[in-house]
C-alpha positions in Angstrom: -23.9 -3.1 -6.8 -21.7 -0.1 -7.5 -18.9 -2.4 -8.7 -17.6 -3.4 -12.0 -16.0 -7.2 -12.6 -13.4 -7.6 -15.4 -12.3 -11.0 -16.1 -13.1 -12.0 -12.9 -12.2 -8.9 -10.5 -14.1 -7.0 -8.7 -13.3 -3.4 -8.9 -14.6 -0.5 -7.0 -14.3 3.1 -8.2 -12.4 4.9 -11.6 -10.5 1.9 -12.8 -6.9 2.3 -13.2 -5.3 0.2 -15.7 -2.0 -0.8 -14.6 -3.0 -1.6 -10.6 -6.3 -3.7 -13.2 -3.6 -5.8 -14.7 -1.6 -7.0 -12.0 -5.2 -8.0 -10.2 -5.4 -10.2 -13.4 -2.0 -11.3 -13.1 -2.5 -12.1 -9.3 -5.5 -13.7 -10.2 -4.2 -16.2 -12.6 -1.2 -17.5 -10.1 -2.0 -20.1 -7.4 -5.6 -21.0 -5.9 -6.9 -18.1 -6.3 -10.7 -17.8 -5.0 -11.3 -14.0 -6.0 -9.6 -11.1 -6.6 -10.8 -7.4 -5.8 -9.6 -3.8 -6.3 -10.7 -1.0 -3.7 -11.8 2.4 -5.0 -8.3 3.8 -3.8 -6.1 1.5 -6.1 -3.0 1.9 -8.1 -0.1 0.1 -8.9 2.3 -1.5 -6.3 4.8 -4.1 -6.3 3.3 -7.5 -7.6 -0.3 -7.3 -5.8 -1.6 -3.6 -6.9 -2.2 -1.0 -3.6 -6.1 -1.4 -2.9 -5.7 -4.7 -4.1 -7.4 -7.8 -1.8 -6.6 -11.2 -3.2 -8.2 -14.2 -1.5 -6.7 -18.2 -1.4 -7.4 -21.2 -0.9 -4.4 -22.3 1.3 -1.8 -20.3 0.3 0.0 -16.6 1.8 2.0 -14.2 -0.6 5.0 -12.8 1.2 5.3 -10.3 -1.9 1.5 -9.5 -2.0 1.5 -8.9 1.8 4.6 -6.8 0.8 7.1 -4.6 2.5 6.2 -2.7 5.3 3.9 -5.6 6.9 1.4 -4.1 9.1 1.1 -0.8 8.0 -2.0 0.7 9.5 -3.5 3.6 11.1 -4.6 4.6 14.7 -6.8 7.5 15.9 -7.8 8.8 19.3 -10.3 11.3 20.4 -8.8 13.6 22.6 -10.5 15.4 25.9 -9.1 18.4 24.5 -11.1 20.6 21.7 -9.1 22.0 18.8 -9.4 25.7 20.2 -7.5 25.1 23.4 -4.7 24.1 21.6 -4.9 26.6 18.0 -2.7 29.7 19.5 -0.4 26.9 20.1 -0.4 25.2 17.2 2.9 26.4 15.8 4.7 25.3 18.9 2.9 22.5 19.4 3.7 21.0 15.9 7.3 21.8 16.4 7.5 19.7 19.6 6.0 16.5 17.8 8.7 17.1 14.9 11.6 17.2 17.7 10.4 14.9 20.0 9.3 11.7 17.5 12.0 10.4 15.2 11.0 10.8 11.2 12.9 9.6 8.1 16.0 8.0 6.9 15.7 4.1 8.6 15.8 6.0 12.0 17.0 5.0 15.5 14.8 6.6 17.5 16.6 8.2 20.4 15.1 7.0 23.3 15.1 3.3 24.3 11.8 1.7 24.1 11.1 -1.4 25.6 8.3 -3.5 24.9 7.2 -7.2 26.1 7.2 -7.9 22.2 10.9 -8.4 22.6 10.0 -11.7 24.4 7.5 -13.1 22.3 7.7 -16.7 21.1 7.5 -16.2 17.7 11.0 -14.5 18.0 11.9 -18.7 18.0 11.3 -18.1 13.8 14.3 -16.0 13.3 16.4 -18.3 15.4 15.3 -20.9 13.4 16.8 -19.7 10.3 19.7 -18.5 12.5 21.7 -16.6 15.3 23.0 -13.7 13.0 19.9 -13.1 11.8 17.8 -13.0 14.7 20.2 -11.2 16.3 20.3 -8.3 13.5 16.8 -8.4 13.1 15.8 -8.1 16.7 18.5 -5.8 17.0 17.2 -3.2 14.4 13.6 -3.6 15.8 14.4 -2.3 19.0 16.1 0.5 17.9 13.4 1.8 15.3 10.2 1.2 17.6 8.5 4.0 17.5 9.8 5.9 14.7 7.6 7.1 12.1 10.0 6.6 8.5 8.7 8.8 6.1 6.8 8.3 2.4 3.7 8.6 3.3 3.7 8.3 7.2 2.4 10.8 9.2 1.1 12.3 12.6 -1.5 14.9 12.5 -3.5 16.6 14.7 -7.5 16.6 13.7 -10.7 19.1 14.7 -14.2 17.2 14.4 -16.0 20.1 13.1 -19.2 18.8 14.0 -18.3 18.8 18.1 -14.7 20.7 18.3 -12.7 17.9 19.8 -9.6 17.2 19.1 -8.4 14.0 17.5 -4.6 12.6 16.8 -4.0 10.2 14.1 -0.6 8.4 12.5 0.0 6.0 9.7 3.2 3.6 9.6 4.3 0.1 9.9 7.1 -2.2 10.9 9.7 0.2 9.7 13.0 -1.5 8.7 12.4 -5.2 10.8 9.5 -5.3 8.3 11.2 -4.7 5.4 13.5 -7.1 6.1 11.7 -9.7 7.2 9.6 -9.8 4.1 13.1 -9.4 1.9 14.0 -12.4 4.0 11.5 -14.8 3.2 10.9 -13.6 -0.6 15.0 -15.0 -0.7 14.0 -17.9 1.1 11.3 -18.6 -1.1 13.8 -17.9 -4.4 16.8 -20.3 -2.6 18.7 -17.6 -1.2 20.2 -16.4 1.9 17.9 -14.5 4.5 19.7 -11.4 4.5 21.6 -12.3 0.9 21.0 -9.2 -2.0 18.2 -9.7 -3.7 18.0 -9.0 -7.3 15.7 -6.1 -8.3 12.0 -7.4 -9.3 9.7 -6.0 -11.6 6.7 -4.3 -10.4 4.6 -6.8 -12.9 6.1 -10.0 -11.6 3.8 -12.3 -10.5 3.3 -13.0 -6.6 5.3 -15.6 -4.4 3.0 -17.7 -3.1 4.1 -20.4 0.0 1.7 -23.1 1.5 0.4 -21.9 4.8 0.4 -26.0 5.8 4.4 -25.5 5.0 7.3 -25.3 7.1 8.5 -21.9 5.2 5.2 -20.8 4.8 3.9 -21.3 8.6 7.4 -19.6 9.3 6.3 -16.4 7.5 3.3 -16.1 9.1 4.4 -16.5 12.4 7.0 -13.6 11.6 4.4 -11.7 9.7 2.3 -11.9 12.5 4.7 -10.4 15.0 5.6 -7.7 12.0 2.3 -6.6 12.6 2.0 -6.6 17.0 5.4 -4.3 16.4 3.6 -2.1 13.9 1.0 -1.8 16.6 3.5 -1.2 19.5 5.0 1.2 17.5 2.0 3.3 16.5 0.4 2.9 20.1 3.9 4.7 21.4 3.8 7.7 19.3 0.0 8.5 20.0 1.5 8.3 23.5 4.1 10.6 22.8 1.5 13.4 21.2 -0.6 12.6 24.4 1.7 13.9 26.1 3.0 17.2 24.4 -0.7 17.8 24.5 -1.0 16.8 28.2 -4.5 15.4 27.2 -6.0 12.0 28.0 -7.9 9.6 24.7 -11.2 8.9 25.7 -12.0 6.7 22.2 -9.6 5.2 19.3 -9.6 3.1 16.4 -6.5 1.2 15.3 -6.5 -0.9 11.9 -4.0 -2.3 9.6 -3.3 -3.5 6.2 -0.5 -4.8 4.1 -1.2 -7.9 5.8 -2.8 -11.7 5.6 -5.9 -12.8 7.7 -6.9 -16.6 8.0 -11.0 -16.1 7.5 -14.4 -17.8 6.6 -16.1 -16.7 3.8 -19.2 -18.0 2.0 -18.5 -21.3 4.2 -14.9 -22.1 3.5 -11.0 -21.3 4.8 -9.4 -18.8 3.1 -6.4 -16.3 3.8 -7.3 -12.9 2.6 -3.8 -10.8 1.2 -4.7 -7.2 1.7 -2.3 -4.9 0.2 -3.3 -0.9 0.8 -7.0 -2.6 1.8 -8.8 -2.8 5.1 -10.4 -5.0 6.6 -14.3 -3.8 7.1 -16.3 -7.2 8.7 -19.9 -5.8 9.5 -19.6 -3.5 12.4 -15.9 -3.0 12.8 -14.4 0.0 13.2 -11.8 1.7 10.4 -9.5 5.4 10.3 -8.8 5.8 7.3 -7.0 8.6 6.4 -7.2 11.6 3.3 -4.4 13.8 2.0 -3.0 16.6 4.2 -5.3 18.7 2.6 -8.5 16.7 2.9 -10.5 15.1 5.5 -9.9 12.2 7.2 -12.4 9.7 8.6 -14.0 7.2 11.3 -16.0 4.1 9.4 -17.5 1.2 10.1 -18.3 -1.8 8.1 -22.0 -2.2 7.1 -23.7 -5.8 7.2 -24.7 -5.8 3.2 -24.4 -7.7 0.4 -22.3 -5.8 -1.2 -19.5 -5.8 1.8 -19.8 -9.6 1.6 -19.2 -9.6 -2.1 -16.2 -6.9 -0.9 -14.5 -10.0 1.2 -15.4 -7.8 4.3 -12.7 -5.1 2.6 -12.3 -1.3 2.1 -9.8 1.7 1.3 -6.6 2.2 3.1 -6.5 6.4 2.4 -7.7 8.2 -0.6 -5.0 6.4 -3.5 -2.3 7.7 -5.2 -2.9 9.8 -8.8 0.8 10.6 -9.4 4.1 9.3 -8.7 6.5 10.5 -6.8 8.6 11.4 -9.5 5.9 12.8 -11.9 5.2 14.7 -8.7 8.6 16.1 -6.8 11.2 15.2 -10.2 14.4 13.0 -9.7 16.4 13.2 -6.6 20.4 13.2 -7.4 21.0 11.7 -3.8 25.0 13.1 -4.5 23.9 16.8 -5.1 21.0 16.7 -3.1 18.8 19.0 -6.1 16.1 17.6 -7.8 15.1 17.5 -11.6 11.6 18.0 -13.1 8.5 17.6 -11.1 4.6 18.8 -11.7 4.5 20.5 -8.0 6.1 23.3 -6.7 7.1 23.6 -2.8 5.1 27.1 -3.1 2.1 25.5 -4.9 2.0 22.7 -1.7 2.3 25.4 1.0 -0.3 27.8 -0.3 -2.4 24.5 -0.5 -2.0 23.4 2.4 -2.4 26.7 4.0 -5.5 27.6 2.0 -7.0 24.1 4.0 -5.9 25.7 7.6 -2.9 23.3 7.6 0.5 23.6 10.3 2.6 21.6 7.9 6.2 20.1 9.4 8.1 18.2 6.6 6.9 16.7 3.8 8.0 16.7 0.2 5.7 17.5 -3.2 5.4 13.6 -3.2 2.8 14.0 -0.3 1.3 17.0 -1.6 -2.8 17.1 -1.6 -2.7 17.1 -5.8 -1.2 13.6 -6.0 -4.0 11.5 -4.3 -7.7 11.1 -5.4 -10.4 13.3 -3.2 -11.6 11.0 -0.3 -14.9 11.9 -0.7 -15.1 10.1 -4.1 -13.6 7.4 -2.8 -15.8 6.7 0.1 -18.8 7.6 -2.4 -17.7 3.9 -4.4 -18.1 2.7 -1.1 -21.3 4.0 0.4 -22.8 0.6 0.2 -20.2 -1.0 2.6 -19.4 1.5 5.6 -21.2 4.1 7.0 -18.9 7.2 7.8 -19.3 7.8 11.7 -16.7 11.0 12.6 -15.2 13.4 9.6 -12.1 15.0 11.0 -10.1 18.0 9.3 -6.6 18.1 9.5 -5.2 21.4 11.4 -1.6 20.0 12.0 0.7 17.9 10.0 4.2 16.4 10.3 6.2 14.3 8.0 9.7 13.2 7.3 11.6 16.2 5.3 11.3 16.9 1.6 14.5 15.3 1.1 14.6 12.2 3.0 15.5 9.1 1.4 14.0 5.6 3.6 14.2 2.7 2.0 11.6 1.5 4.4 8.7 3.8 3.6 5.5 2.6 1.6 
């Protein structure tokens, strides 16, 4: 098996030490059947990024975390990347205009969606008008806009055939963020949209009873987190479509940050992926690389080793550096930042080096702060097989500057 197991969790991949502990941590709070670190782990907020814990009976609002649903869609174009490179420029400055990035944007056009009358809308009026009217209120104005951190649209070449792919990566924007703020109050005995008071990163996870009226509540809103992530990423694919004027003949869309009710090994359990994918034998994953590294099409192998994995796999490629050991400290007053490992000059000649149209984007997301993808999916080569590697050609992000409290 090309995994390690320390006191009890699995980890695959270059262990690192603080996303090791909090697995530990996870694993010693509630009914806790196993706990397992991906290849492209780090440190997040409670449950570590990469990190897959599985119960017996319980959900963790704070392992599923904050921007439920996050995930990534890809679709194969009938277009090939040389029809569109002498308009590359133009084209990448189109997608920036057209598709709303950063700062907890409103996107400016209206989007309606048949989500908006979904049942499971029934959980916020539960808890009560003012909040399901906020809520639903800041959901329609931010579907379909992208946030920024680490979300993305890019444009792909398959150098093996010369088609053109598209691929984003973002979630449930700022109805996700607070919906999970909402119940991680509820959980602590305060109100829904009350302040909440700033958690460590090590604390250990909320855990709720799925069998319990608050913890059935959660899923049903986590649940419908996730169908708007998917609304919301299915728009702006539409969006590029049509700048392009081309048509998708094949796509992929997965998710993580998320909880799945699943059988494994015989018995019920609900499987908290944070930054993890789900990878059953057979199904179909994007998972993306840094801007200046490829990004690819899996699927899940039938093996022991993916059983042993909880069906699971990377998200993206993992984090190396923080943001601030990357970009420095933003003074949000003066607008300048302090400190910081990466240049704008050494990201741009990087990226252009890689053949890269680059829109937005601070250091933060610059190729040098994630792991190579290749290594990643090498830990892995027992539980996927790698059907399509695509190569970035256009990217576009929210601006260097851009402060969203909604982004990772």
């Amino acid at each position: 098996m090309a995994y390690i197991t320390t006191d009890g969790v699995r980890v695959w991949g270059q262990p690192e030490e603080s996303a090791v502990a909090q697995a530990k941590t996870c694993a010693r709070h509630g009914r806790v059947i196993q706990a397992l670190l991906m290849a492209d782990h780090h440190k997040g907020y409670s449950q570590p990024i990469g990190g897959v814990i599985v119960y017996d009976g319980q959900i963790s609002p704070s392992g599923v975390g904050y921007d439920i649903g996050c995930g990534n869609k890809a679709v194969r174009t009938n277009l090939y990347a040389a029809d569109i490179q002498p308009r590359i420029g133009a084209i990448m400055d189109e997608i920036a205009g057209k598709i709303s990035f950063g700062v907890g944007r409103n996107n400016e056009e209206k989007v309606d969606n048949e989500l908006f009358d979904d049942p499971d809308w029934a959980v916020y009026q539960s808890i009560g008008r003012h909040e399901h009217d906020t809520l639903k209120a800041l959901a329609r104005n931010q579907l379909g806009t992208v946030g920024s951190g680490n979300h993305y649209v890019d444009l792909f070449v398959e150098p093996d055939t010369g088609r053109l792919w598209i691929g984003n990566h973002f979630g449930s924007r700022g109805f996700g963020h607070k919906t999970a703020s909402g119940f991680l109050n509820l959980a602590a005995g305060r109100e829904f949209l009350g302040k909440a008071p700033g958690d460590s990163m090590d604390q250990p996870p909320v855990l709720l009873e799925l069998d319990s009226e608050l913890g059935d509540m959660y899923y049903r809103a986590m649940k419908l987190a996730g169908r708007y992530a998917y609304a919301g990423r299915d728009y702006v694919i539409g969006q590029v479509l049509s700048i392009l004027g081309a048509e998708a003949d094949f796509e992929v869309h997965n998710h993580h940050n998320f909880a799945w009710q699943e059988q494994h090994n015989g018995r019920d359990t609900i499987v908290v992926r944070k930054g993890a994918t789900p990878s059953a034998p057979g199904q179909l994953g994007f998972i993306g690389g840094s801007m200046g590294d490829i990004s690819v099409i899996v699927r899940g192998k039938d093996s022991e080793e993916n059983q042993d994995a909880y069906y699971s796999t990377v998200h993206g490629a993992g984090r190396i550096m923080s943001r601030t050991q990357a970009a420095g400290r933003m003074n949000w007053k003066t607008r300048a930042r302090t400190g910081g490992q990466i240049t704008p000059e050494q990201m741009k000649a990087a990226v252009r080096s890689f053949g890269v149209e680059l829109r937005g984007a601070g250091t933060d997301e610059s190729p040098f702060v994630y792991r190579k993808l290749q290594d990643v999916l090498d830990a892995h080569q027992n539980t996927l097989d790698v059907l399509h590697v695509l190569k970035p050609i256009g990217v576009c992000m929210a601006g260097a500057n851009e402060f969203d409290p909604y982004k990772d």
